[in-house]
N, C-alpha and C positions, 0 to 999 in steps of 0.2 A: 643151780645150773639148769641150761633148758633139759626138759625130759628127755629129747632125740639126742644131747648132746652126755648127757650121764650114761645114756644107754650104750653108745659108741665107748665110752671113758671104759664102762666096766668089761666090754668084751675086751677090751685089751690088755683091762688090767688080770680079767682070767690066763691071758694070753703067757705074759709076765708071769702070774705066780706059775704055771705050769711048767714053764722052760724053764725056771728060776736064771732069769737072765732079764736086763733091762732093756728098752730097747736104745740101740747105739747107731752114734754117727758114724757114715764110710770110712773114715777116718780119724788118728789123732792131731791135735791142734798144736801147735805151740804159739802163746803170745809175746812179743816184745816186750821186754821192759820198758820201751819209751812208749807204748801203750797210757801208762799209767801215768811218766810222770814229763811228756811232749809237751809245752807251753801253747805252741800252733795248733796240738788237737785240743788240748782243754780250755781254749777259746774258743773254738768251734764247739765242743761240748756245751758250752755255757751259754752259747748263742739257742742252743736248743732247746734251755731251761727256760731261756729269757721270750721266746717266742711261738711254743707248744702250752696247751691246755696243763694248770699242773692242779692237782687236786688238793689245796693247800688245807680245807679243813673238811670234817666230815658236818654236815647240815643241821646236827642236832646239835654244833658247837654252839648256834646263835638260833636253838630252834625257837625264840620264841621274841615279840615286836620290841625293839630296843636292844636287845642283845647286842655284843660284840666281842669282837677278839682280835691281839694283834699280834703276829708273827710273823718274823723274818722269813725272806724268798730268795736266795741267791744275792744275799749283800742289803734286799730294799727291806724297811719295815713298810708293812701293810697291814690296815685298817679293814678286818671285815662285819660290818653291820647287817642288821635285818631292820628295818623300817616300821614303819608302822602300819603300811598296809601289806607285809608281810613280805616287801621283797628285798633279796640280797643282793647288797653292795661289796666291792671291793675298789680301796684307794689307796694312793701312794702315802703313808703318815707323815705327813712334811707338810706346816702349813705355810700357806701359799705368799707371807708375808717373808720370814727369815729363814726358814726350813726347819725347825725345832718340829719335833713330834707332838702334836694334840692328844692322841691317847695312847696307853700302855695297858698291858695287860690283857684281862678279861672281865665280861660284869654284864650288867644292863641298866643304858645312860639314854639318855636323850640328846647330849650335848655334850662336845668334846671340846675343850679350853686349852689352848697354846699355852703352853705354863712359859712362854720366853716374852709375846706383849697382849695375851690375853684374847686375843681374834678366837671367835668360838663358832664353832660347824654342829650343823644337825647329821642325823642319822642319813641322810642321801646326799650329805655332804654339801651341802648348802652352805656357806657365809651367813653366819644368823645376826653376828655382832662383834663392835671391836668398841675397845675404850676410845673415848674422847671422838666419838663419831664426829660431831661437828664443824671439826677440822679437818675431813674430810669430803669439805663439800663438792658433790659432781664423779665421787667414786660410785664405781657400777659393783655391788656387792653380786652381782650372778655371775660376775666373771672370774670373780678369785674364789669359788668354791675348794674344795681338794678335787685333785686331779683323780678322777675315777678310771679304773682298769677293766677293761674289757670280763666279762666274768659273765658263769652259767649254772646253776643249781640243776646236777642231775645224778641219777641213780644215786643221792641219799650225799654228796658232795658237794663243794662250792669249787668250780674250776673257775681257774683266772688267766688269764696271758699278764706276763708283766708288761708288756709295752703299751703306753695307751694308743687309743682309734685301730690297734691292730685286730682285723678277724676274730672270731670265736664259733669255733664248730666241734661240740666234744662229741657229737656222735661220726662225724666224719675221723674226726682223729682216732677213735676206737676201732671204728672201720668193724669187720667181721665180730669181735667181740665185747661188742656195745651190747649183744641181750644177755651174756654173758653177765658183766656186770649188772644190768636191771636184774636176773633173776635172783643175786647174792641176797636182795630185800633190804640193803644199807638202809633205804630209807623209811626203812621201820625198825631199824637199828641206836643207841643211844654212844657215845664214845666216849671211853674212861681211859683219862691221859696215861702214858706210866713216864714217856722224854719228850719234856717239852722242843728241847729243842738242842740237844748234845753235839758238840763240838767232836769229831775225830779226827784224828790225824793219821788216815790215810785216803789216797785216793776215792772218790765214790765209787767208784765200777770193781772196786774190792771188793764194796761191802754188798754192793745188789748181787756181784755173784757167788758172794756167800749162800747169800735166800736162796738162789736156782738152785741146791743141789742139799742133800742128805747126808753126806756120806760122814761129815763132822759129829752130826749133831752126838752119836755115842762118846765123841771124847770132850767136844765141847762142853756140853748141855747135859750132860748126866743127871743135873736136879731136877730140871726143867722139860725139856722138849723128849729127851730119851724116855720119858715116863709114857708120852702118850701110844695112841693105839697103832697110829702108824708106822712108828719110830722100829719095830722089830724088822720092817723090808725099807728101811730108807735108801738101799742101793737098786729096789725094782721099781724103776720110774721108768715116765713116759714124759714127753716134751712135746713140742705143739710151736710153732711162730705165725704169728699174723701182722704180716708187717714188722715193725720196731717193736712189737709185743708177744711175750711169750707166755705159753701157760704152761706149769709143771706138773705133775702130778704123780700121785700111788697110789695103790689098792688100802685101803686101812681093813684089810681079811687077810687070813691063811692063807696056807698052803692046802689046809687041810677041809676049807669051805668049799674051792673049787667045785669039785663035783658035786654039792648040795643045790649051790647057785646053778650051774650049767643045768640040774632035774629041773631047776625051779624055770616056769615062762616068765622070759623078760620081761612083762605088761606086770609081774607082781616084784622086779627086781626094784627097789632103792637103792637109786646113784648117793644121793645125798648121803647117803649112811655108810655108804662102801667105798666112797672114792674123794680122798683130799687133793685138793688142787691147791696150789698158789702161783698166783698172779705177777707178771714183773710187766707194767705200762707205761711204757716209755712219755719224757725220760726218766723216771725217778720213784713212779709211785708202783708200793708193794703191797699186796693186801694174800693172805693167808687163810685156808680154813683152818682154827683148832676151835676142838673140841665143839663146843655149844655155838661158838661166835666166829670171829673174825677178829685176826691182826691186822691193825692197817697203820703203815711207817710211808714215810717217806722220804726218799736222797736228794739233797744238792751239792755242788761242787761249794767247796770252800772258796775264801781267798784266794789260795795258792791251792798249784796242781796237787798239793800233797796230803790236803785237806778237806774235809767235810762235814753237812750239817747234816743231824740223823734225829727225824722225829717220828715218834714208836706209840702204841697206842692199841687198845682193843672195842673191841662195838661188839655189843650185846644186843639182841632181839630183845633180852627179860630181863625186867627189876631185878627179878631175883632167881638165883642159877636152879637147872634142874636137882631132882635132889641125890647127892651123891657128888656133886657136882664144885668145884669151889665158886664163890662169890665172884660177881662182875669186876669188883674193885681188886680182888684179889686175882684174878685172871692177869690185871693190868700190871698188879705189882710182879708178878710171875712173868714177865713177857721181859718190865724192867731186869728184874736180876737175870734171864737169860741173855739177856741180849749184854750186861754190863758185867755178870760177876762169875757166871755158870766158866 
């Protein structure tokens, strides 16, 4: 986080531990049940998915020229490649002949081949060849490339709009906490999957506001998340909105640091070290401090209102963990069994 912006974080989180109290809205809320599961609002919801920046992969998914990856976005499969002069594409996977998907998976190709009549596209999506060319004499091959999706490689991500010729502004969408994200350092991050891409069956806004809050995690998460440092004041948090975006946050120190910190001048205090924050960016992307790294998952609306896709994942700054520390891969597989089995 920025320096002026941890420094604010930890007065308050003094603030917090000292009152042993969080800080709280004016009031309580109650939500409707047709919140969750209105057909009218979660077509508007979905319009939101379908035409906001969404952070579909983290940048080291295809950090290197030929790379790619395909994963589903709100119903479309999508096509995200790196080129050869190093820059990132996103397309809709449907080729442009009968709409069969050219590629699947993940790897590093040069050419993606329609397994239904064989029409094959390069890495920017080019129309490179189709069988039996010469029965097509007088077709324009740069018109039927795959249809490419507006997209942005920033703070260590590939944002995409699904709709094509639509806009793309991910610093404007971030608005206030766009350096926010630059300071997390994503993009000197690596990302070790743990769900590719899990099917739930309840509404999304279930589960993001699960993330926004703590108070679970001692019944939930007992193997997992209740282990770490912060986990002993998960009810002293602080909240924050900017926009459609919120940051959460807690002190990861005592009660009993307090006065050590308050002797110590703030020009020698570590936010970084004292204070976890996790991220909810509308509409769907969550990203987490633990421990050494970062969680970073993502929500969309399923099918139906009562449905969603949940893709879960960790980013490491280092090959290999500090010491005492569990492994990158194993961070990932720990993130899996909380979030599936804790």
């Amino acid at each position: 986080m920025q320096r002026e912006t941890g420094i604010a974080l930890m007065r308050r989180s003094l603030d917090i531990l000292e009152n042993q109290k969080p800080e709280m809205a004016d009031r309580y809320m109650q939500i409707p049940l047709d919140y969750y599961s209105d057909p009218e609002l979660a077509a508007r919801e979905r319009l939101l998915f379908e035409t906001q920046p969404l952070a579909l992969i983290a940048a080291s998914e295809i950090g290197n020229a030929y790379d790619f990856i395909v994963r589903d976005a709100v119903g479309r499969s999508i096509l995200l490649t790196r080129d050869g002069d190093g820059q990132a594409h996103a397309f809709l996977n449907y080729c442009r002949h009968r709409g069969a998907e050219p590629a699947s998976g993940c790897g590093n190709r040069r050419a993606f081949s329609c397994p239904y009549h064989g029409w094959s596209y390069d890495a920017k999506g080019k129309l490179i060849g189709l069988p039996l060319r010469d029965r097509y004499e007088g077709l324009e091959l740069s018109r039927l490339g795959l249809v490419e999706l507006p997209s942005e490689e920033r703070h260590g991500f590939i944002w995409v709009v699904l709709m094509p010729d639509a806009p793309i502004d991910v610093a404007a969408h971030l608005g206030p906490i766009d350096m926010d994200l630059a300071s997390l350092g994503v993009d000197r991050m690596t990302y070790h999957n743990s769900l590719p891409q899990e099917p739930l069956a309840t509404n999304w806004k279930s589960v993001a506001e699960g993330v926004l809050e703590g108070l679970h995690v001692p019944f939930v998460h007992k193997g997992t998340f209740d282990q770490n440092p912060q986990a002993s004041g998960v009810d002293l948090a602080f909240y924050d909105s900017f926009g459609p975006h919120v940051r959460y946050g807690m002190p990861i120190f005592g009660a009993d640091d307090v006065a050590g910190i308050r002797a110590t001048p703030e020009a020698e205090w570590n936010p970084e070290e004292s204070v976890s924050c996790i991220w909810f960016i509308a509409p769907g992307l969550l990203l987490a401090n633990e421990l050494y790294g970062l969680i970073y998952a993502d929500l969309c609306p399923g099918a139906t209102v009562d449905s969603a896709v949940f893709r879960y994942g960790w980013l490491s700054p280092f090959a290999q963990a500090p010491e005492g520390q569990p492994s990158p891969e194993d961070m990932a597989l720990r993130a899996a069994k909380a979030v599936m089995q804790d």
